[in-house]
Steps between C-alpha positions, in 0.01 A plus 500: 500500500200646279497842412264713631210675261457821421200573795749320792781767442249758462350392887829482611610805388225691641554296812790593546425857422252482771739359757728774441233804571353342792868468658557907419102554638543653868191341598646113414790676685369529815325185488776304466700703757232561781458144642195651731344679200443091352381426813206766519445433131500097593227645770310653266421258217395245805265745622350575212471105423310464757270776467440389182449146598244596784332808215455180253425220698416273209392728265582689206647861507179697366323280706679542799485890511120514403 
């Protein structure tokens, strides 16, 4: 197996690091917990999808909102 460099374990570690705060964070809690809380947030990225799809329609952002 080859070793892994220097910038690998450093990813890894900080990975792993941020893993391990979002698993104490009450927010990531809850999400993972509250199966109707993923379900409204599931809702809500659709909806805004499509809002954005119908804002854009073809275009790019700054020329979409001017």
């Amino acid at each position: 197996m080859a070793s892994r460099t220097k910038a690998a374990r450093t990813t890894a570690t900080r990975a792993g690091k941020a893993a391990a705060g979002a698993r104490e964070n009450p927010y990531v809690q809850r999400f993972i917990e509250d199966p109707e809380l993923r379900d409204n947030v599931r809702t809500a990225v659709e909806h805004a999808r499509q809002a954005y799809k119908r804002m854009s329609n073809g275009k790019g952002p700054a020329k979409a909102v001017m």
